[in-house]
C-alpha positions as CSV (number, residue, x, y, z in Angstrom):
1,X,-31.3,17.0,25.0
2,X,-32.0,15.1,28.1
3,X,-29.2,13.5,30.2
4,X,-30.5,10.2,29.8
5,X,-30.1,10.5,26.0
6,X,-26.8,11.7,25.7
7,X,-25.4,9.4,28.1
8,X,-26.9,6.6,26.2
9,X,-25.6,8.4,22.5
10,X,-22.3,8.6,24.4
11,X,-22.1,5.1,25.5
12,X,-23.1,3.9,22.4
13,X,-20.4,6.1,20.1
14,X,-17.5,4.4,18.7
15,X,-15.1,7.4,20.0
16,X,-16.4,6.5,23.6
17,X,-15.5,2.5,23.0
18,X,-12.4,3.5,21.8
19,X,-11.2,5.7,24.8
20,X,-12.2,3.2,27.1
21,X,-10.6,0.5,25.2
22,X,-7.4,2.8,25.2
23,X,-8.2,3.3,28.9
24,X,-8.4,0.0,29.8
25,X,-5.2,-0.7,28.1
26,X,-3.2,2.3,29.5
27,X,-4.5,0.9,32.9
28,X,-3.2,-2.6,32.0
29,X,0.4,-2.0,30.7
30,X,1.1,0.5,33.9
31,X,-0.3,-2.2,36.5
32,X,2.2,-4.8,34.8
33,X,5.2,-2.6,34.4
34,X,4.2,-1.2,38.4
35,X,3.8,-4.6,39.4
36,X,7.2,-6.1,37.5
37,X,9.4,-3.1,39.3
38,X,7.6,-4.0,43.0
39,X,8.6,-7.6,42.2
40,X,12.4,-7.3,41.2
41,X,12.4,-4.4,43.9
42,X,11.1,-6.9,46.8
43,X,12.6,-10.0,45.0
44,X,16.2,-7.3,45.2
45,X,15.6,-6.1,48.8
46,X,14.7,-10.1,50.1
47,X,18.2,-11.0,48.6
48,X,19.8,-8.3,50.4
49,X,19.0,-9.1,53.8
50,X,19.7,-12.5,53.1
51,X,23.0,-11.9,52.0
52,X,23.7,-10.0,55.3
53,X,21.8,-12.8,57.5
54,X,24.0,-15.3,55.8
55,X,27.1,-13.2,56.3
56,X,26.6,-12.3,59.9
57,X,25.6,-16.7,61.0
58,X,29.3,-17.4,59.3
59,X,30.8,-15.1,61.4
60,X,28.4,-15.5,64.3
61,X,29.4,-19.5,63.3
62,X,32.9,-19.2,63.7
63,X,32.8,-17.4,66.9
64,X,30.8,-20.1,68.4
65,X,32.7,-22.8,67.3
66,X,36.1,-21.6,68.6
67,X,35.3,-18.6,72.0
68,X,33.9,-19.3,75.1
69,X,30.0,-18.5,75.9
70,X,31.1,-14.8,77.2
71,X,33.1,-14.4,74.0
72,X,30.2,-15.3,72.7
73,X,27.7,-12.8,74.4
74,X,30.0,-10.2,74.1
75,X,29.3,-10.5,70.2
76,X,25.9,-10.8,70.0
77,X,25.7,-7.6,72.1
78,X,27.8,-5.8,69.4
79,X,26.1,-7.2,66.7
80,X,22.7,-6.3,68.5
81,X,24.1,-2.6,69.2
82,X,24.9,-2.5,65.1
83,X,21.7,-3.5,64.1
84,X,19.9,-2.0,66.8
85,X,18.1,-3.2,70.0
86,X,14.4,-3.3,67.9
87,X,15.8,-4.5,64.9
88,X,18.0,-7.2,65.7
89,X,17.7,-10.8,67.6
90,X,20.8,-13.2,68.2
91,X,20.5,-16.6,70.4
92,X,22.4,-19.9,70.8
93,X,20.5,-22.7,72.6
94,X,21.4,-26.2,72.8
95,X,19.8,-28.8,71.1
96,X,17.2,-29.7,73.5
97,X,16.0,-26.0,73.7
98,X,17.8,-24.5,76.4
99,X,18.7,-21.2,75.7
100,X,22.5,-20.3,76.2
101,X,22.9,-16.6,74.7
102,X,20.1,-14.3,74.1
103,X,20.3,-10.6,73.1
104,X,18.2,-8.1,71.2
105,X,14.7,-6.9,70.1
106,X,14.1,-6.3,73.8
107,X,10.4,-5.9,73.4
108,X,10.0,-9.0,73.0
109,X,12.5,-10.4,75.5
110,X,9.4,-12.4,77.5
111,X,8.5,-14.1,74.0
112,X,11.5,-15.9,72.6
113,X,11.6,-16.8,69.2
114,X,9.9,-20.2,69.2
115,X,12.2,-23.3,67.8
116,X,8.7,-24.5,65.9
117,X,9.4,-22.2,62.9
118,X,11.4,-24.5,62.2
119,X,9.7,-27.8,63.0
120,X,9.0,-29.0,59.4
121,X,12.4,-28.2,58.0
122,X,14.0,-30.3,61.2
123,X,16.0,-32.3,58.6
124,X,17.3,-29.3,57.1
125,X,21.3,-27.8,58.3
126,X,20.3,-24.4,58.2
127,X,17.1,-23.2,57.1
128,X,16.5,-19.4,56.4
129,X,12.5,-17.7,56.4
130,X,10.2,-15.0,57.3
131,X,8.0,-15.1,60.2
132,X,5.4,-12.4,61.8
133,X,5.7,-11.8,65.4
134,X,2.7,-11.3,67.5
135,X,1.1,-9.1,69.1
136,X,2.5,-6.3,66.9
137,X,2.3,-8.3,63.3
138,X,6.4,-7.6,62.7
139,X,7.9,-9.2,59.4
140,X,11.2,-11.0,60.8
141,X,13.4,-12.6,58.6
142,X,15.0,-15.5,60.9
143,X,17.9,-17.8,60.4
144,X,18.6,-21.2,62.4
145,X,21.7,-23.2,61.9
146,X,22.9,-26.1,63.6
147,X,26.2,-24.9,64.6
148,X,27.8,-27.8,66.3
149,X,25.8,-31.2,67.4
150,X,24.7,-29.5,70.7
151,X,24.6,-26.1,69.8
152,X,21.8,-24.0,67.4
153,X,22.6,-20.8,66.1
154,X,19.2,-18.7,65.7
155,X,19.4,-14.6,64.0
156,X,15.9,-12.5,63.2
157,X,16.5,-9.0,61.2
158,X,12.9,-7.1,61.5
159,X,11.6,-6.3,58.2
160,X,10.6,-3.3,58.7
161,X,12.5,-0.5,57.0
162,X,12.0,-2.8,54.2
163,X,8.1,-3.0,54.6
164,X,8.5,0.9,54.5
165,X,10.0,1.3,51.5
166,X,8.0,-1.5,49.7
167,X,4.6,0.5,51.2
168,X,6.2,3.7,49.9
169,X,6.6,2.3,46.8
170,X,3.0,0.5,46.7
171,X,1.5,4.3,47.6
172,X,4.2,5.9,44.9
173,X,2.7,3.1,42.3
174,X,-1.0,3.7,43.1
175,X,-0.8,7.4,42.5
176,X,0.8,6.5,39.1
177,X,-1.4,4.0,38.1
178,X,-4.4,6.5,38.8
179,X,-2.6,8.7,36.9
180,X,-1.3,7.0,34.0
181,X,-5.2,6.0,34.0
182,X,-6.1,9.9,33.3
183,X,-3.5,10.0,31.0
184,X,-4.5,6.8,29.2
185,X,-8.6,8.1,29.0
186,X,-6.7,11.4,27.9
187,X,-4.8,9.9,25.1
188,X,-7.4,7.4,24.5
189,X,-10.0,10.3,23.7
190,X,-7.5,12.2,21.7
191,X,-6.9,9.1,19.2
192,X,-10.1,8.3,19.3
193,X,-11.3,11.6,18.2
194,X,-8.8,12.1,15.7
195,X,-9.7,8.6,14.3
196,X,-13.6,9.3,13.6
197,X,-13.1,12.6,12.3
198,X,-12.3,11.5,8.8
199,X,-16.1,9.0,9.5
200,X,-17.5,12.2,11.0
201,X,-16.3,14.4,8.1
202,X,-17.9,12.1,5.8
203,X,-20.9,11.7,7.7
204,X,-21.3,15.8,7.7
205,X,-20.8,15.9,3.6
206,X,-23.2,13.0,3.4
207,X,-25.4,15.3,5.1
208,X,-25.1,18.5,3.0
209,X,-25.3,16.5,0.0
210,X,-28.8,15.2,1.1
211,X,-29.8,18.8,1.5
212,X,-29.1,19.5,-2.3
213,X,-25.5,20.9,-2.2
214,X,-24.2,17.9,-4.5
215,X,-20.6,19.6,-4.8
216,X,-19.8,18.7,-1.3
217,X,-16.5,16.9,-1.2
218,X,-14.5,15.0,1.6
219,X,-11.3,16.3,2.2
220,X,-9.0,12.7,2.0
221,X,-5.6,14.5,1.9
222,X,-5.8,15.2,5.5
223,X,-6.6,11.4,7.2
224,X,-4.8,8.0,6.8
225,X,-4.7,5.4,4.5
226,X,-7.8,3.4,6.2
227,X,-9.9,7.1,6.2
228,X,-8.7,8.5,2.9
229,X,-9.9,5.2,1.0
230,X,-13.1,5.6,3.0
231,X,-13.1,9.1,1.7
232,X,-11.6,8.7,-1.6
233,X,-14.3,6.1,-2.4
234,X,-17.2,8.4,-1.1
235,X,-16.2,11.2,-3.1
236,X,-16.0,9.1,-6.3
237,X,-19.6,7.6,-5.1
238,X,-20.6,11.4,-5.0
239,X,-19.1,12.4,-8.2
240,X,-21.2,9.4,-9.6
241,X,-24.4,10.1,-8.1
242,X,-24.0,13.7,-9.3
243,X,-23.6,12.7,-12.8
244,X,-26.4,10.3,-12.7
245,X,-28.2,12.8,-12.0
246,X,-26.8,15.7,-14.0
247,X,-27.9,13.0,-16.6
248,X,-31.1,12.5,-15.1
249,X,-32.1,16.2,-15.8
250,X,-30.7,15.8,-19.3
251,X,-32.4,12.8,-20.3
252,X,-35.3,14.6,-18.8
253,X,-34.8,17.5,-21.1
254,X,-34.2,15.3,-24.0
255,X,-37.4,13.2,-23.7
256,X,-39.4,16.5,-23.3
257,X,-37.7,17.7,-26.5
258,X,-37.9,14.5,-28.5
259,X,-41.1,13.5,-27.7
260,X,-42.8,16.7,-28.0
261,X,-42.5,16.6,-31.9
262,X,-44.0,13.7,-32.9
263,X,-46.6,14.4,-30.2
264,X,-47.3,17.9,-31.5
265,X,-47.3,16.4,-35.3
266,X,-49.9,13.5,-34.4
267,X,-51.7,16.4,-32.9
268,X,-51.5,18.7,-35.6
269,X,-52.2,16.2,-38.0
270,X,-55.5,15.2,-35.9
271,X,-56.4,18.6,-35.9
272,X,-56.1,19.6,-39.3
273,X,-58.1,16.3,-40.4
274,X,-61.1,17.2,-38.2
275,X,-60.2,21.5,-39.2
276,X,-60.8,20.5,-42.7
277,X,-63.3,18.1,-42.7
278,X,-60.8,15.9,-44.3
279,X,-62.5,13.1,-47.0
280,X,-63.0,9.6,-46.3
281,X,-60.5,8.7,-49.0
282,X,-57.8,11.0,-47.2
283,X,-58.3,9.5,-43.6
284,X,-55.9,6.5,-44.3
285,X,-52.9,8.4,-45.5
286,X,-53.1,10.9,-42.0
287,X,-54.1,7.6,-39.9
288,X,-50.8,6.3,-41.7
289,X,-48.9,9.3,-40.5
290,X,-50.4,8.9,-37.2
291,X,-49.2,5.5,-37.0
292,X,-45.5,6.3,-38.1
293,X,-45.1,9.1,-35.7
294,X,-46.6,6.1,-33.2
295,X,-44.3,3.9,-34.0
296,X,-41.2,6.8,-33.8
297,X,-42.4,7.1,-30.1
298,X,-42.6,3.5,-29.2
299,X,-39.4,2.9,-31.1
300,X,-37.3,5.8,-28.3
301,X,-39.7,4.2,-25.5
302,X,-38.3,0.6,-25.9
303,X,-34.5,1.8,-27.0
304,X,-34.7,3.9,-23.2
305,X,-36.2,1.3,-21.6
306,X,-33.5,-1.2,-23.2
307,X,-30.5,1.3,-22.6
308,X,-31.4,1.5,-18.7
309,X,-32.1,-2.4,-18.2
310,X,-28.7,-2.7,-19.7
311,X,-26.6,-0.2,-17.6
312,X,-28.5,-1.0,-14.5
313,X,-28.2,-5.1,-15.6
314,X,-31.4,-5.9,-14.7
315,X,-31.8,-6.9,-18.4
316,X,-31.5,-11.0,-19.2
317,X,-29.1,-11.7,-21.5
318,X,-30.4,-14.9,-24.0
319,X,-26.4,-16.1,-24.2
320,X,-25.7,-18.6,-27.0
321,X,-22.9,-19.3,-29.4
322,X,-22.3,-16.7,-31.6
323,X,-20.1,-16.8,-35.0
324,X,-19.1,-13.5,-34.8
325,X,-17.8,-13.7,-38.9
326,X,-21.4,-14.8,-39.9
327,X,-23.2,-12.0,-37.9
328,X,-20.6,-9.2,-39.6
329,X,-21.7,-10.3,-42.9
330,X,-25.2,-10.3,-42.1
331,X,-25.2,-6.9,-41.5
332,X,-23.2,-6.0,-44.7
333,X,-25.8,-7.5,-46.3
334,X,-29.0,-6.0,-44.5
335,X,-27.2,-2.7,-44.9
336,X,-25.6,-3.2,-48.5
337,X,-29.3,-1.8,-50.5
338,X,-28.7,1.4,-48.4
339,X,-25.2,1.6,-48.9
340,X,-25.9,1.5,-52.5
341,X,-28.7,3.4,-52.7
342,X,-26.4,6.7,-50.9
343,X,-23.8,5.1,-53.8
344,X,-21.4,4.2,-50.6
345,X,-19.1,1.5,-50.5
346,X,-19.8,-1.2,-48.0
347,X,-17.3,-4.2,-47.1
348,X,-16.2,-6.5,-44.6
349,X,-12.3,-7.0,-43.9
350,X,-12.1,-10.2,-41.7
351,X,-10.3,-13.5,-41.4
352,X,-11.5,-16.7,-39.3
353,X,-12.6,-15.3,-36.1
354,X,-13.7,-17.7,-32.8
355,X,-16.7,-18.0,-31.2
356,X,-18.1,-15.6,-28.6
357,X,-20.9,-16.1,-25.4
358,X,-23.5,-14.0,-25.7
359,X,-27.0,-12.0,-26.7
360,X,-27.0,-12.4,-30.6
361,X,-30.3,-10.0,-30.9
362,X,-28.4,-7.3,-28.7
363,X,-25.3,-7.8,-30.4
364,X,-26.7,-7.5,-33.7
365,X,-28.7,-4.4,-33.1
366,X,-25.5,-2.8,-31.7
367,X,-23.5,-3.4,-34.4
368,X,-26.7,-2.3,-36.9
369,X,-26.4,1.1,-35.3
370,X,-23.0,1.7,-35.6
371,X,-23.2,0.5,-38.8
372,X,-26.5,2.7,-39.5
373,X,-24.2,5.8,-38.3
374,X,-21.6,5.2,-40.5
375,X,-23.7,5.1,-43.6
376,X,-26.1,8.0,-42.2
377,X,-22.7,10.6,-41.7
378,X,-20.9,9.1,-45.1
379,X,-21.5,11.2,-48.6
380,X,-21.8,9.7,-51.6
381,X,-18.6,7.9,-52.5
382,X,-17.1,7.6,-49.6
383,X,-16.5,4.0,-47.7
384,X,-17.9,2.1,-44.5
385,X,-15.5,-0.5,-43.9
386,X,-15.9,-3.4,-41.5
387,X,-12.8,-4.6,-39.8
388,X,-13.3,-7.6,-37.5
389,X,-9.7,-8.8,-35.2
390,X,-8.4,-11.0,-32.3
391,X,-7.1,-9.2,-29.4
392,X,-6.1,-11.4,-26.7
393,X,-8.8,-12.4,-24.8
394,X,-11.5,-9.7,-26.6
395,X,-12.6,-10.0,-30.4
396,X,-12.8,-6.1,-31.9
397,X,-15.2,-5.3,-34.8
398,X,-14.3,-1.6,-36.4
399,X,-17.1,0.2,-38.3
400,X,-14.9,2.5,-39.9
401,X,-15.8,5.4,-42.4
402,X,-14.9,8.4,-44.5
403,X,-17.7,10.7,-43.6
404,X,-17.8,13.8,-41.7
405,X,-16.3,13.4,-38.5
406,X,-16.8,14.4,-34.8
407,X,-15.9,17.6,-33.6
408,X,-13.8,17.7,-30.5
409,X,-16.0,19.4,-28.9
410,X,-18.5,17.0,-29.2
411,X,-16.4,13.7,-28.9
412,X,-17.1,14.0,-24.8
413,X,-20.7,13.6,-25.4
414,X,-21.4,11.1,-28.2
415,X,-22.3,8.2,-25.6
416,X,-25.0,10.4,-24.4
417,X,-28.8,9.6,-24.5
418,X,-30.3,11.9,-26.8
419,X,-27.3,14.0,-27.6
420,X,-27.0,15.0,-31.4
421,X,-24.2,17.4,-32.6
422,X,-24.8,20.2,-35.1
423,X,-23.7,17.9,-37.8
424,X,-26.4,15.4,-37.2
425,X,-29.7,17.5,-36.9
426,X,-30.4,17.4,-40.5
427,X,-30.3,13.5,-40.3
428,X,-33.4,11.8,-39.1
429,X,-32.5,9.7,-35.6
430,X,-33.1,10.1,-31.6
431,X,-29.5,10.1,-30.3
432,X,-29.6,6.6,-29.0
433,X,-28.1,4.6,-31.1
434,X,-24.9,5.3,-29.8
435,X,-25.8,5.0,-26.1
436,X,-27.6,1.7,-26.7
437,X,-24.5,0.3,-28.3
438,X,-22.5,0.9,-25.2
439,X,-25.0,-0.4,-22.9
440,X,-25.0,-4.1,-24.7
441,X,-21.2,-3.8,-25.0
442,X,-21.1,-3.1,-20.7
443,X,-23.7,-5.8,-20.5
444,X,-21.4,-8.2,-22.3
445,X,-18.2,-7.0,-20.3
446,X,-17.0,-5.4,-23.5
447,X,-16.6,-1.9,-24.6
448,X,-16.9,0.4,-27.4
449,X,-13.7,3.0,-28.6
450,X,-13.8,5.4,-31.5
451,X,-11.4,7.5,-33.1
452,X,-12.5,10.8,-35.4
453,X,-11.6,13.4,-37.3
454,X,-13.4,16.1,-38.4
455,X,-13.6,15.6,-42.7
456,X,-11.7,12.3,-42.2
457,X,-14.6,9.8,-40.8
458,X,-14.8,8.2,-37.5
459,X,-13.8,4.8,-36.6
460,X,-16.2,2.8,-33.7
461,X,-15.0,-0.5,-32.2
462,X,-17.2,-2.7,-30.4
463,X,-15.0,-4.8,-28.5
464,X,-16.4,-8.5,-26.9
465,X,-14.7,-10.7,-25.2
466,X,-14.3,-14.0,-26.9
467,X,-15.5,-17.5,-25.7
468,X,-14.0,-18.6,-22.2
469,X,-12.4,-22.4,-23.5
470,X,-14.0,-25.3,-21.2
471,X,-11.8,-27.1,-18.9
């Protein structure tokens, strides 16, 4: 991999935005906490040497006021000789400028302090500010104060152990900002890192699932809340994509199965006619099989085709007002010749019922093959019943029976496409009946429940929600 194409995957990762997010931030909080400390440090050393100024001109003040001019002198040279020669300057002049005392920061001893420092505070008692000296670029903090009417008191302190500790400090904050910085792109990475590896775990078992290994699973337990959901809701995508497709290969298998007989019969029957040299008179009963066994093809072709457009609800429902009462005993009585032809008793159980919204060809064909079912898996004697309720905001319509039951071993699989238990292969059908009934009911937002036993009849329940009322 060239250079130029990892820097660019690099730079466009989220990991990489989110270190340098974290960087940036790390870099952000240090300058404003380094910056907050050198304030209330320089704010704390300024009030200091204040303070002292302050201190020594009311001393210096009272000295003036009430000693002679070599009482005078002989105090600023004591105050100088505390301070020290470089570091401290004392003068009295008079108000016109002439200087009366002067001692200290001998350096400067042919440059005295100018009195325009103070020039545009002139109105002002006492005025106190900082002041660079030339040639050297000193910090001075200097005090004037108009002592008596003819007499100006004037003290500089030099700034500068306080310039060294505040560039000490400056130094001491730069190397922790820089490092705070590492530390920040350090941490930053580190989050960053452990944040995508929950995307990054699911990106892998994406992966190995596109090559085939469909049992490939994120491991949620491990990430947060925000990850784990991501996780939890891929794994649950995967477990769904699996059985689709686990279905896939049965349906697959199925259709081979169920189409192959009636293929193999229309060909047998084909074969045997032109074998046999089968009379004229002959050719319209085997045309008449071939037709049927036509028809039995068509018939699983459309009830497939109907069953997908229904789960995958691509399929238009025609909704209208449906009497739900009225389409129960429409079925009892399109079913009621069969019933008593198998000598099986067939009734409806119902009391006024409200309307519902939806497909009344889909509905009735649902509720024709549960109905069918029920008959097909009754002997003779035994009851269908049809039970039709209110349950809150869903109406319930129970095709019950007294026929053979479901296994338990088979009650996981009855919704299946094609499936047929043991029980069942002596019956003629295609195993869709039940899986097309579902489909309408999930189409209408409804469902179907059922409740067996095995020599005690089953009990289906296509359950629709009623009629939403108009505001």
């Amino acid at each position: 991999m060239s250079w130029n194409t990892l820097r660019d995957r690099l730079f466009r990762s989220v990991a990489f935005r989110l270190t340098l997010f974290y960087a940036v931030l790390f870099a952000l909080v240090s300058c404003a906490g380094v910056f907050g400390i050198y304030f209330m440090i320089a704010t704390y050393l300024n009030r200091e040497i204040d303070e002292e100024i302050l201190a020594e001109g009311d001393e210096l003040a009272y000295v003036v006021s009430n000693q002679d001019i070599e009482q005078v002198r002989e105090m600023f040279f004591l105050e100088t000789k505390d301070e020290g020669v470089d570091n401290a300057f004392f003068r009295l002049t008079s108000s016109s400028g002439d200087v009366l005392v002067c001692c200290g920061m001998s350096r400067w001893a042919e440059q005295v302090f100018p009195l325009d420092w103070f020039t545009e505070d002139r109105e002002q008692s006492a005025v106190l500010k900082t002041v660079t000296v030339e040639p050297d670029g000193r910090k001075v903090r200097a005090f004037s104060s108009e002592i008596t009417p003819d007499k100006v008191l004037q003290i500089g302190i030099a700034l500068d152990q306080y310039e060294r500790i505040l560039a000490q400090f400056r130094r001491n904050a730069a190397v922790t900002i820089v490092a705070m910085l590492a530390l920040g792109t350090l941490i930053g990475w580190k989050m960053a890192r452990k944040a995508m590896e929950g995307v990054e775990d699911v990106t892998r078992t994406a992966e190995r699932i596109a090559q085939g290994h469909l049992d490939e699973r994120v491991r949620v337990a491990q990430y947060g809340d925000e990850i784990a959901k991501l996780g939890d809701t891929f794994n649950r995508m995967a477990d769904r994509v699996q059985k689709l497709l686990i279905e896939m290969r049965e349906v697959n298998d199925n259709i081979a199965h169920d189409l192959r007989s009636p293929i193999t019969r229309i060909r047998g029957i084909s074969e045997t006619a032109i074998a046999l040299k089968t009379h004229p008179s002959d050719i319209e009963q085997i045309l008449g099989n071939v037709v049927e066994e036509c028809d039995r093809l068509l018939h699983i072709i459309n009830t497939m085709l109907d069953i997908s457009e229904a789960e995958a609800g691509t399929g238009r429902l025609e909704l209208v007002d449906i009497d739900l009462g009225a389409v129960v005993h429409q079925a009892v009585d399109l079913f009621q010749p069969v019933a008593e032809e198998r000598n099986i008793s067939l009734r409806a159980e119902m009391n006024g019922l409200p309307p519902i919204r939806g497909d009344l060809r889909k509905i009735q064909r649902a509720l024709a093959n549960l109905i069918d079912n029920a008959l097909k898996y009754t002997h003779a004697g035994g009851e269908v019943t049809l039970l039709a309720e209110e349950c809150g905001h869903f109406l319930k319509i129970t095709v019950q029976d007294t026929g053979v039951g479901i296994p338990d071993e088979d009650k996981s699989r009855v919704f299946e496409r094609f499936y047929r238990g043991d029980s069942s292969r002596t019956h003629p059908g295609s195993g869709l009946g039940l899986s097309l009934a579902r489909a309408v009911a999930h189409a209408h937002g409804g469902e179907i429940t059922f409740r067996s036993s095995v020599g005690h009849g089953s009990s289906f329940s296509l359950i629709l929600p009623r009629k939403k009322s108009q505001p």
